[in-house]
C-alpha positions as CSV (number, residue, x, y, z in Angstrom):
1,X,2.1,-7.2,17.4
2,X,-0.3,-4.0,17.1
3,X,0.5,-0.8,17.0
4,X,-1.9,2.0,16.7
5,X,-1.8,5.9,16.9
6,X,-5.5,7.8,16.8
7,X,-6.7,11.3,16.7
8,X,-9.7,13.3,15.9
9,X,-9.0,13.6,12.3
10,X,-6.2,10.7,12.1
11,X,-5.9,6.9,12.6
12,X,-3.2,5.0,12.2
13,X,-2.8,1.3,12.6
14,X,-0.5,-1.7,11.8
15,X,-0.2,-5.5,12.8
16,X,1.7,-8.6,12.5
17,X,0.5,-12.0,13.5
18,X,2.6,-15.9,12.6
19,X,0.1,-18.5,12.5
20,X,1.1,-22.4,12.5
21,X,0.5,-25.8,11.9
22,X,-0.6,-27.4,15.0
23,X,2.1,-29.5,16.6
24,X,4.7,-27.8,14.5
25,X,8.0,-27.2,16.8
26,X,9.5,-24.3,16.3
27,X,12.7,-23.2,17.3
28,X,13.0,-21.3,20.9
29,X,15.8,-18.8,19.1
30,X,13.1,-17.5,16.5
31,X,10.2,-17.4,19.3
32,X,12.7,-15.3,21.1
33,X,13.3,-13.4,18.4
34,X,9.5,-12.9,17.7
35,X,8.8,-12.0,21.0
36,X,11.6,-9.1,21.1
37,X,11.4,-7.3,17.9
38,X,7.3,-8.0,17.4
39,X,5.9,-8.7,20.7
40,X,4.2,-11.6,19.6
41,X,4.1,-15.3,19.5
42,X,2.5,-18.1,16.9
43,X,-0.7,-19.0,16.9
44,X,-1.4,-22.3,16.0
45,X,-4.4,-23.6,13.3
46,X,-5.3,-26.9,11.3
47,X,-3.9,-26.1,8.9
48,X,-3.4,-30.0,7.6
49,X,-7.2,-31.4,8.4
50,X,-9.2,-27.9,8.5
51,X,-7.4,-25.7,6.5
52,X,-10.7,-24.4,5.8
53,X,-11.8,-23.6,9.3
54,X,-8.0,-21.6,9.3
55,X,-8.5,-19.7,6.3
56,X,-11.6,-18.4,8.0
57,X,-9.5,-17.4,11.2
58,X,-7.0,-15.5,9.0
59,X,-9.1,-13.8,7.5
60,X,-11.2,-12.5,9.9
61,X,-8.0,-11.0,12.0
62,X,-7.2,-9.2,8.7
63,X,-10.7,-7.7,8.3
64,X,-10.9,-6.8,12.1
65,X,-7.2,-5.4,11.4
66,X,-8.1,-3.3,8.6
67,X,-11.2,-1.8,9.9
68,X,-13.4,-4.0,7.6
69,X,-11.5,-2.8,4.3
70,X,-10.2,-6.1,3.4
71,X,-12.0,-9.4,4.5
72,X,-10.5,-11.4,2.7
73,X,-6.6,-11.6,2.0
74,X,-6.7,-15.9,1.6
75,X,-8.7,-16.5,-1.2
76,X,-10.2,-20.5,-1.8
77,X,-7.6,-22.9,-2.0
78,X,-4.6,-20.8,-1.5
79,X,-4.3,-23.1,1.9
80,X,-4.2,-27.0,1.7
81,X,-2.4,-30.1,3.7
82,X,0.9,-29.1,2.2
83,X,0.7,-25.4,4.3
84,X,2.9,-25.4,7.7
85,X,2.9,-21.4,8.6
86,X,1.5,-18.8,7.2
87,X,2.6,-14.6,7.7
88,X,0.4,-12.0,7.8
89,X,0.3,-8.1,8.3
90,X,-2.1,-5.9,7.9
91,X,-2.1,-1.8,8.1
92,X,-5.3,0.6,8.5
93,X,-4.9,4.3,7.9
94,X,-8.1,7.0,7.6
95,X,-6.8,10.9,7.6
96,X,-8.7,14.1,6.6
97,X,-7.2,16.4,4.5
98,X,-5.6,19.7,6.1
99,X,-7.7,22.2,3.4
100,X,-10.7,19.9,2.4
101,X,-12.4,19.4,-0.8
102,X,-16.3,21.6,-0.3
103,X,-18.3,18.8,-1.5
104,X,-20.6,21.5,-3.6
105,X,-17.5,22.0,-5.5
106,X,-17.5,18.4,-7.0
107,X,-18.3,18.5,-10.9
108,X,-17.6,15.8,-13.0
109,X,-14.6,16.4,-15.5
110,X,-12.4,15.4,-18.6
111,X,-9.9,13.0,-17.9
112,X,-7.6,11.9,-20.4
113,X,-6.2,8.0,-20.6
114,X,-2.7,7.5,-22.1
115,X,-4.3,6.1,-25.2
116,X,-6.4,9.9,-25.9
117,X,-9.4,8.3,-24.8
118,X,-11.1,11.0,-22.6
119,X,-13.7,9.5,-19.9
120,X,-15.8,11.5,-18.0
121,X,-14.7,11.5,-13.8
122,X,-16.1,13.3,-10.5
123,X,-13.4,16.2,-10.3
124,X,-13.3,18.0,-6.7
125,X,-12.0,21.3,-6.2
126,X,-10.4,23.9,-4.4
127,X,-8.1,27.2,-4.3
128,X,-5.4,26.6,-1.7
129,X,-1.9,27.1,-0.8
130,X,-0.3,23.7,-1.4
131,X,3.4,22.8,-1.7
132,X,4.2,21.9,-5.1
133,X,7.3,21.7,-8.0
134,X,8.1,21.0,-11.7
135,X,10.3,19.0,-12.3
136,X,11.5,18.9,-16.4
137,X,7.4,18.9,-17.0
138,X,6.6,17.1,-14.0
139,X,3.6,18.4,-11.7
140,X,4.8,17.2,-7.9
141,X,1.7,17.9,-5.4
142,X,2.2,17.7,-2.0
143,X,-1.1,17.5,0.0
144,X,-0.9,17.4,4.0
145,X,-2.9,15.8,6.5
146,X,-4.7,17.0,9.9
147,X,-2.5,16.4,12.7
148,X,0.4,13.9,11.3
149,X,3.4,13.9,9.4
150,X,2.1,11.9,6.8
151,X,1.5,13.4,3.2
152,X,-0.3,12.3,-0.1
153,X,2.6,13.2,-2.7
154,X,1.0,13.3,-6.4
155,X,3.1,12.9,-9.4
156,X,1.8,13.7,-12.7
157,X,4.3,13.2,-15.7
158,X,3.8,15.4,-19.1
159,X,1.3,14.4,-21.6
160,X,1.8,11.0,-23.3
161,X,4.7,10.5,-21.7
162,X,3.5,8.7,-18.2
163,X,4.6,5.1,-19.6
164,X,8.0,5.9,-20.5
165,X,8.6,8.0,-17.0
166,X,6.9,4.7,-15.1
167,X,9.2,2.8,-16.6
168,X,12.4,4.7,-15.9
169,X,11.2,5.5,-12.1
170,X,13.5,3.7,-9.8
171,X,14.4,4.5,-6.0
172,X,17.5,7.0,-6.8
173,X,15.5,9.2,-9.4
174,X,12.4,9.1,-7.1
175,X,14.7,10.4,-4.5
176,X,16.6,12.8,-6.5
177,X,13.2,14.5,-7.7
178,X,11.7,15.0,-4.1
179,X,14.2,15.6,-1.4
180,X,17.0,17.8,-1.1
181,X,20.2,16.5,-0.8
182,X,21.2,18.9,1.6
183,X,18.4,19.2,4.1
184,X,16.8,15.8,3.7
185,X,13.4,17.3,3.3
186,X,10.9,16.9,0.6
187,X,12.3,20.0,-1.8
188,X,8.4,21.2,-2.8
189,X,7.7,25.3,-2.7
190,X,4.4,26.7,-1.2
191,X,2.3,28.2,-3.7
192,X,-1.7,29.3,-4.4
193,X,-3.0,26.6,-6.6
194,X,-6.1,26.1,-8.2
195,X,-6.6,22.0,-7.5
196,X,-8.7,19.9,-10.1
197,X,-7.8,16.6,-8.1
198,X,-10.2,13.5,-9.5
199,X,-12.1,11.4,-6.3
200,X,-10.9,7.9,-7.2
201,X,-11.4,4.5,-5.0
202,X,-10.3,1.0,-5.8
203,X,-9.4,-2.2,-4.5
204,X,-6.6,-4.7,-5.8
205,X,-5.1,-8.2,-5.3
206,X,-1.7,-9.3,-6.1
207,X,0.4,-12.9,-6.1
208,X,4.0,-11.3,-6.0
209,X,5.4,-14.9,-6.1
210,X,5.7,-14.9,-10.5
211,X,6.7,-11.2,-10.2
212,X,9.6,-12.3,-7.7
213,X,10.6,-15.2,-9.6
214,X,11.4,-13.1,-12.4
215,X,13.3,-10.8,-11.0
216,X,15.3,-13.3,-9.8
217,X,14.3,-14.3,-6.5
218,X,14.2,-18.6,-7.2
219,X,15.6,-20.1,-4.1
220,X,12.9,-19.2,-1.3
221,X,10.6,-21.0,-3.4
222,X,12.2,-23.4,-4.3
223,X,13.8,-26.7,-2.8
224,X,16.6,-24.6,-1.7
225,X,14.5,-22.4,0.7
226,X,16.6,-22.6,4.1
227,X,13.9,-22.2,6.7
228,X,16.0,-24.0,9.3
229,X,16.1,-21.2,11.9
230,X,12.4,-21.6,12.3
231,X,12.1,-25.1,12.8
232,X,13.4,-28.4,11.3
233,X,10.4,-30.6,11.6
234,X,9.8,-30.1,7.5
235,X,11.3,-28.5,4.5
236,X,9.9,-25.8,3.5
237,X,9.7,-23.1,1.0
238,X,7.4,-19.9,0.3
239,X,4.4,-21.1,-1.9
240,X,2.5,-17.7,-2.4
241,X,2.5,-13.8,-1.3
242,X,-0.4,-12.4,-1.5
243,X,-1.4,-8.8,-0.9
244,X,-5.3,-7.1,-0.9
245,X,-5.1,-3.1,-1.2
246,X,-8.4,-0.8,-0.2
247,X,-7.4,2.9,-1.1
248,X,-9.7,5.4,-1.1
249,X,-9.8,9.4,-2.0
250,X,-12.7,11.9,-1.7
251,X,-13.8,15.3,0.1
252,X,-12.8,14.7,3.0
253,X,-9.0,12.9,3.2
254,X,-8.0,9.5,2.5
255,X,-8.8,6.1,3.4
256,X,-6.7,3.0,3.2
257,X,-5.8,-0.8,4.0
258,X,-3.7,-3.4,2.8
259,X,-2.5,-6.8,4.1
260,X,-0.5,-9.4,3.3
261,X,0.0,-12.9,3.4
262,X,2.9,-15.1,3.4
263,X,1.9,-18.9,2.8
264,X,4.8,-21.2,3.7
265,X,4.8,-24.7,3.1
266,X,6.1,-27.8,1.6
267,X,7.2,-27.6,-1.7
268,X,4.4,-28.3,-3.6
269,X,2.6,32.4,-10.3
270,X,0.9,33.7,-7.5
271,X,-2.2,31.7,-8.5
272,X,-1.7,28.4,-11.0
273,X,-4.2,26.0,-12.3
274,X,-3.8,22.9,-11.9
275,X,-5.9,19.2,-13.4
276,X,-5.0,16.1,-12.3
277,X,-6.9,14.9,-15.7
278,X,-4.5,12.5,-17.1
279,X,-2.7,9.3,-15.3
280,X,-0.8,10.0,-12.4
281,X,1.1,8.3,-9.5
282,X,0.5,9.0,-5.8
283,X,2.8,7.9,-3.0
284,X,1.6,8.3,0.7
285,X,4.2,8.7,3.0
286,X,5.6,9.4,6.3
287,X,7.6,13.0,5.5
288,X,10.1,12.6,8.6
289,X,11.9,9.2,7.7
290,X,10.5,8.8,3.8
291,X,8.7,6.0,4.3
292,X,6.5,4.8,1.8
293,X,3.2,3.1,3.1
294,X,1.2,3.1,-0.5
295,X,2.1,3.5,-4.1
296,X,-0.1,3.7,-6.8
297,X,-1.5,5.3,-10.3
298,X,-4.6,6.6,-11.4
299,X,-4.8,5.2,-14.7
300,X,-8.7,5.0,-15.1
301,X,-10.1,6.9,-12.5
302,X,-13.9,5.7,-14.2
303,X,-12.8,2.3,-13.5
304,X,-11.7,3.1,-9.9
305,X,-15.1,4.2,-8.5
């Protein structure tokens, strides 16, 4: 399934593909189900004698899918004989900023890491009218995109405290903080700010399966993984999930991909300054139904470059 929305200043895209072990039956209820609420159907690969060969295919759908961003989301030997299906997605997003960052204004700044440590970063700037909030010391930045309803919500916690309000985020505070109960919307006032924002770009891959475990997900990779309703021909369980994130922020908007990979096999005041100069989370989102597409934190923005 593909789905894909594109302007002059903003692209939007997002796909799904199943891929399969050749000769694997599969049951007619989940193709059905496939077909109606993704639009799409398996694709089959050697996945037992040249799982090689379908590592390659995977990967190149994801780096056609994300624009080039991510070309690999299989890395070497996260495949063997043991894989039966495999589930990717992949989503591509490039947007330009509704007041833009004048290059010329670009100096490099102080940026200070949760240990004191203060690096040196690429700082861009501008004087706009932005919406923004504090919240009990909290900086909440709101920055808008050309021709969408998506929006690039920054969150910077008070000095030296960014650890301890990481750890205590959950989805109930993060909602209590941004939206108003009463009208839904994103509860952020418009006001003239002076914006020290730091340029940052970075690129990340993740095995969520340990993370999972932990937090108590055991039986989908386990023995006890029920994948009947897919097909009966083995037993199988999840092996890995893997993700690969591209995210990128500079002058002109924002730049993004990610995709993912699920291996299944056998188991085996009028005017305020403001400086983003110490760590930080961002959340992109779609305003209208709060959905989140990235989340992230500038810890390091030296090391992000």
């Amino acid at each position: 399934m593909q789905f894909a929305r594109v302007n002059e200043s903003f692209e939007f895209a997002s796909a799904n593909a199943i891929w399969t072990l050749q000769g694997l039956h599969i049951k007619q209820s989940y193709l059905d189900l496939l077909s109606e609420h993704y639009g799409m159907q398996p694709q089959s690969v050697d996945l037992k004698n040249n799982t090689e060969k379908a590592r390659e295919t995977i990967n190149n759908w994801t780096n056609i899918q994300t624009n080039e961003k991510i070309k690999t989301v299989l890395s070497k030997n996260s495949l063997d004989s043991s894989s039966k299906i495999v589930l990717t997605s992949a989503l591509y997003l490039k947007a330009t900023w509704q007041h833009a960052f004048a290059l010329q204004n670009t100096r490099n700044g102080d940026f200070t890491l949760s240990d004191e440590t203060i690096v040196t970063t690429p700082m861009m700037h501008q004087k706009a009218i932005f919406r923004y909030k504090n919240v009990n010391g909290t900086d909440l930045l709101c920055m808008h995109y050309k021709n969408s309803d998506y929006r690039l919500l920054s969150i910077m916690p008070p000095k030296g405290e960014f650890e301890s309000f990481e750890n205590s985020l959950n989805v109930d505070s993060f909602r209590a903080m941004l939206v108003n109960p009463q009208t839904n919307e994103i509860k952020l006032d418009e006001k003239e700010i002076d914006l020290y924002y730091p340029k940052f770009k970075f690129e990340n891959s993740i095995n969520f399966k340990e993370s999972l475990q932990q937090h108590g997900m055991i039986d989908p990779f386990s023995q006890n993984a029920d994948f009947s309703p897919i097909t009966e021909d083995a037993r199988l369980n999840i092996t890995n999930i893997l993700q690969k994130t591209f995210f990128s922020v500079d002058e002109e908007g924002t730049e993004a991909a990610v995709s993912s990979a699920i291996t299944i096999g056998t188991t085996h005041t009028a005017e305020m300054t403001l400086r983003f100069d110490r760590p930080f989370l961002f959340v992109l989102c779609h305003e209208p139904t709060k959905t989140i597409l990235f989340l992230g934190r500038v810890i390091n923005p030296q090391q992000m470059q």
